[in-house]
N, C-alpha and C positions, 0 to 999 in steps of 0.2 A: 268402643266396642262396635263391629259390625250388626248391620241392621238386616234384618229378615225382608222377605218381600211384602210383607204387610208393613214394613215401617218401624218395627220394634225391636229393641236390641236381642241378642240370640247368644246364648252364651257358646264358647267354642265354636266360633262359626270354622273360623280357619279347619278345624280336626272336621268339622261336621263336611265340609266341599273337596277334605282330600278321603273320607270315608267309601270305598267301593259301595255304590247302591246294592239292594239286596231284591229279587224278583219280589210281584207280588205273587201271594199265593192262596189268598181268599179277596174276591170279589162280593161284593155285596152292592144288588141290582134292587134299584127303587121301583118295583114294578106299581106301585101306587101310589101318590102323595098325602092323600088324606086319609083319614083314619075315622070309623066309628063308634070309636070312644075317647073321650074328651079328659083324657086324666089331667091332673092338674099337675104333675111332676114332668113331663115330657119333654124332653129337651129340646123335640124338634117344632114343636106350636105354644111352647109357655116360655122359651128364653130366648135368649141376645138378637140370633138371626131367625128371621119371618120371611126370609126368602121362598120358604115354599108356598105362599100364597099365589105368586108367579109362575109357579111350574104347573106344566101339563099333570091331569089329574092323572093320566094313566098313561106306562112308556110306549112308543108305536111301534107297530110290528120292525119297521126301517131301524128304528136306532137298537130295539132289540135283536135285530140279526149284524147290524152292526157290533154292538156290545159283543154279541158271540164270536164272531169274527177276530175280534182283538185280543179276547182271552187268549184264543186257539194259538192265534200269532205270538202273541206272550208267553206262555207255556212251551210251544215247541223252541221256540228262540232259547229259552233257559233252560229246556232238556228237562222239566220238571214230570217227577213221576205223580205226580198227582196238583188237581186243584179245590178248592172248596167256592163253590159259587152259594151266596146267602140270597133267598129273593126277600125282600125287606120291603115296608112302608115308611110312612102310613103304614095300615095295613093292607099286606099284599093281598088277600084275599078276595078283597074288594075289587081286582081285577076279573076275575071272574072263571071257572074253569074251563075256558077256551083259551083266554090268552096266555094262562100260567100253563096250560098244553104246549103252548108254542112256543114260552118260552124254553122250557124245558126242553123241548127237540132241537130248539136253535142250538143253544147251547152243549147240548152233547154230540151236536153235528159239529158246531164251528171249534171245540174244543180237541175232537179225537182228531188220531189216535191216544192223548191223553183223558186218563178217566178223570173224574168230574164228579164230586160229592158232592150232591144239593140237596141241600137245607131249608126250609118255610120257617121263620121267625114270625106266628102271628100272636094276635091275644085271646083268639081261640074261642071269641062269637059266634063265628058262623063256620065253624068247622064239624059239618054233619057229617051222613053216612057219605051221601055223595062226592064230598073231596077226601076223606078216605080213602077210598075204592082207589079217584084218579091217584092220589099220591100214592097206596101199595101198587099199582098199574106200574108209574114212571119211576119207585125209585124216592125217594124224596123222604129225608128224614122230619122230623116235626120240631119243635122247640117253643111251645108256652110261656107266658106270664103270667105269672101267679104270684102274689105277694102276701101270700099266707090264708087263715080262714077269713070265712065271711067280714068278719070287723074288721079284719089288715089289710085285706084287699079291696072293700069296696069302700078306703079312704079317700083312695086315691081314683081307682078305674071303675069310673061311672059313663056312663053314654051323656047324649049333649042333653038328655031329657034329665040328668040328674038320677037315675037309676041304677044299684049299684047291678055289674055284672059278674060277681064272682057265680051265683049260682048255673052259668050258662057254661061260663069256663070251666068248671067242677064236670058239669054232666058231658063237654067235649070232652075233659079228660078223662072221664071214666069210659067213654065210647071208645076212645084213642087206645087204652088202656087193655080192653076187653078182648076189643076184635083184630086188634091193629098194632096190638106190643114191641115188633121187630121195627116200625117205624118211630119208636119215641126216642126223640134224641135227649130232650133234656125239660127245666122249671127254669125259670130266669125269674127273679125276685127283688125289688127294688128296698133298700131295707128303710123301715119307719122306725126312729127311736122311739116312736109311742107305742109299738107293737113289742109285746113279747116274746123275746125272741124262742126261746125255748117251744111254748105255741104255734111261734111261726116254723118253726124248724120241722114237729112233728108236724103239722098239717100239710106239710111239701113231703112228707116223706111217707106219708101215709099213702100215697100216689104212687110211690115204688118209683121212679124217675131212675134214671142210669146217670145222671150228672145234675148236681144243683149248682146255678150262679146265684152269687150275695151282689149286688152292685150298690157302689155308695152312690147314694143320689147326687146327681153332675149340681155341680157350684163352684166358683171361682175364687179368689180374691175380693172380685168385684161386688161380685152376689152368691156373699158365701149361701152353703147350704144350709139346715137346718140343723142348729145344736153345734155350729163352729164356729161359734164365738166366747170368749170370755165368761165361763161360768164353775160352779163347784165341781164338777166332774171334767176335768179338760180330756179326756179321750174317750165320749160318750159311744163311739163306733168301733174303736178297738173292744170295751168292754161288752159292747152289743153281740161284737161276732165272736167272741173268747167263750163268752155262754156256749155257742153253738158249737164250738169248736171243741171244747170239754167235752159235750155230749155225745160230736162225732168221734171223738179223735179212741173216745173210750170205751164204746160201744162193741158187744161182743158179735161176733161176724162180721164179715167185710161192709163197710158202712156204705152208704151211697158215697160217689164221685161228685166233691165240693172244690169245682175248680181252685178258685181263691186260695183255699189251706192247701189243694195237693201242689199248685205252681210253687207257693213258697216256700216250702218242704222241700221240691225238686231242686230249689236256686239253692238253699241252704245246704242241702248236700252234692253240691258241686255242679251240679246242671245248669240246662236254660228253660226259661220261661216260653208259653206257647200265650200266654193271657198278658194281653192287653194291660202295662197296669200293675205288673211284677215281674222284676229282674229290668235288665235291660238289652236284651232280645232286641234287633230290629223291627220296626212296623212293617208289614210284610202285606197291607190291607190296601184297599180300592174300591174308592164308591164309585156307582152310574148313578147319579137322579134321570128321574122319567124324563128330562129334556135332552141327556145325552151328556152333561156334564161330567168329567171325571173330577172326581174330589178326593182329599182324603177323609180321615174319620168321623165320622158323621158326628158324633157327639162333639166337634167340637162346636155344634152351634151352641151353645152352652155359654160360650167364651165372647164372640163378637160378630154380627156380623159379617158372612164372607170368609170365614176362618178355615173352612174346608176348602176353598175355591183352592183351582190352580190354573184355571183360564183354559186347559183342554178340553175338548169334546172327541167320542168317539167316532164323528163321521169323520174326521179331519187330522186324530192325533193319534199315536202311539201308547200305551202304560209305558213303554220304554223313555217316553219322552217326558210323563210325569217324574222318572227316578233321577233325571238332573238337576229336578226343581229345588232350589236352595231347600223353602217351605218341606219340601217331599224329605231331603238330608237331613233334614233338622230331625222330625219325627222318626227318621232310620237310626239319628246317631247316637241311640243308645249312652252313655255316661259321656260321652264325650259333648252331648246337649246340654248337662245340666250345671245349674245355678253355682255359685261359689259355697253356697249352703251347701248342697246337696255332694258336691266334691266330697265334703271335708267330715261327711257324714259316715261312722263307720258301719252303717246297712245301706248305702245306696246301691250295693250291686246285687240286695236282695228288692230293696225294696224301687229303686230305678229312677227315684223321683215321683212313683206315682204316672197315673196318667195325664197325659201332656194336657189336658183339656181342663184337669184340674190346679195346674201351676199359673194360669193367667190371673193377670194382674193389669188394668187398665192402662197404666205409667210406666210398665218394666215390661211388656206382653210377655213371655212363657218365662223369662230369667228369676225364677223364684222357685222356693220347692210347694210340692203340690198342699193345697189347702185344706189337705187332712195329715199332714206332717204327723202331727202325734199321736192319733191313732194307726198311721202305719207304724210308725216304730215302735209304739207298744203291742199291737198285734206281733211285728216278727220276734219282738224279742221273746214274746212268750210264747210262741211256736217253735224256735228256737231251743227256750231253755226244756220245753217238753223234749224236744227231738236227741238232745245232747242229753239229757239224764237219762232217756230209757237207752241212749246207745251206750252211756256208760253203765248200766247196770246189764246189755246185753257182752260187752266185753269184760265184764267181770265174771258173766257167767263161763266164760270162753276159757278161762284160764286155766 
């Protein structure tokens, strides 16, 4: 079988180099490397790759009007009606609101005539009145991390003093919340099988958020995650999120927007997935780290070492010249990437494989299906067998 440019076999390469690459169409700009809280689930300071120890702590004005520059050439080249630029860390905020000012105007300089959605993904420490204000000023939607109440969240997201910080992130989000509602994008939630989930569910929703993320905690093969291995419940995260999933799914008035169940919902009734991680959609995505490096998926430091590299930089290279990259096809090729498992699996084109970052395997790199195998498939199937029983008791009412 052919080999990938890390050295690992790649299933479908052949389908994967004659696949038409696909534009990207969400960037995602490292404007800061380090972070002021110390979680211990992180994929970018607690696993495989530690390259960001080497990176500049914050991205320079140069390679961010660079960066802008590329988008803009990106986007008009593909004729794209729109893009989504993410500013990301670390935490971005850590930059400071002068530089996240310029980035923001590089960027909807070097981008237009195409518009240009931005986003701030931070953990919402130091998110006071003041960066408020600048974010209702520029534009800029919000997206938190929250991983339920005080207990569920401050398992994980404590500062490097050891101190938990959900009550700081509560009171930005009620700030966010109060003054500033038209700016909230979304809760993003790392799920703990030790956490409740039902608990965790209300306590995000008691926030009123316009979109919740579930994310399974990044683990491999190599270093699975926590609760995937061999024990009396073998699908302890399908059963985790099916909780939450009953509560939303049955809930009277329109629920909050749960990325996860509405993507797989959309695939099962004949659509495509916009999320990362279901279906099998093209990757459509592009990192900057603050040194100028283009990469792909950030989480896949999770996996090894240099997994996102693709050896471009924005002073020197194209995105267009990232979409011939074997490494770059692979992650676009959608079923035609995956494992002989995954082939012959009859939910792969709901369920995609999973995300690419969780099929690695140190002996085999991505030629496996992803390391929550059974809790995907018992999640879709009972998403599934939800979605087909009320549409046959709505076409029975039809009759």
């Amino acid at each position: 079988m052919p080999e990938s440019d890390d050295g690992h076999r790649t299933a479908g390469d052949s389908a994967v180099r004659r696949a038409p690459p696909v534009a990207f169409r969400q960037f995602v700009l490292k404007l800061h490397s380090r972070c002021d809280l110390a979680c211990d689930h992180c994929y970018v300071y607690t696993m495989a790759d530690q390259r960001w120890r080497d990176l500049p702590r914050i991205m320079s004005p140069r390679v961010l009007d660079a960066t802008a520059r590329r988008i803009g050439e990106h986007a008009r080249a593909h004729r794209l009606d729109t893009v989504s630029v993410i500013l990301h860390g670390g935490e971005p905020l850590l930059a400071g609101p002068a530089r996240i000012e310029s980035a923001v105007s590089a960027i909807r300089q070097g981008v237009a005539p195409v518009p240009a959605r931005l986003t701030v993904q931070t953990n919402g420490i130091r998110l006071d009145e003041a960066y408020l204000r600048l974010f209702d000023r520029l534009d800029v939607r919000i997206s938190l991390s929250l991983d339920g109440d005080r207990a569920a969240h401050d398992r994980h997201r404590r500062g490097p003093d050891g101190r938990g910080s959900h009550d700081r992130v509560d009171a930005a989000i009620r700030r966010l919340t109060t003054g500033y509602p038209h700016l909230f994008n979304g809760l993003l939630c790392t799920v703990d099988l030790r956490n409740d989930p039902v608990t965790t569910y209300r306590s995000l929703l008691a926030h009123r958020p316009p979109t919740m993320d579930f994310l399974l905690p990044h683990g491999t093969w190599s270093t699975p995650p926590p609760g995937r291995v061999p024990q009396p419940r073998p699908t302890p995260y399908a059963d985790w999120l099916i909780t939450i999933f009953e509560q939303w799914y049955h809930a009277d008035g329109p629920p909050v927007r749960i990325r996860l169940f509405d993507e797989i919902i959309q695939v099962l009734l004949g659509g495509h997935s916009r999320l990362a991680g279901v279906g099998t959609s093209p990757a459509a995505v592009a990192v900057v780290q603050t040194d100028g490096a283009i990469e792909m998926d950030d989480t896949l430091a999770a996996a090894h070492s240099g997994a996102a590299r693709t050896g471009l930089h924005v002073l020197r290279d194209r995105f267009d010249d990232a979409l011939d990259l074997p490494a770059v096809r692979a992650q676009q090729a959608g079923s035609a990437s995956l494992c002989a498992t995954c082939q012959a699996c009859d939910r792969r084109r709901v369920c995609g494989g999973g995300l690419r970052t969780h099929r690695w395997r140190a002996d085999t790199g991505f030629d496996n299906p992803s390391v929550y195998c059974p809790d995907l498939y018992a999640l879709i199937g009972h998403i599934g067998r939800t979605i087909r029983r009320d549409l046959a008791v709505l076409s029975g009412a039809a009759r």
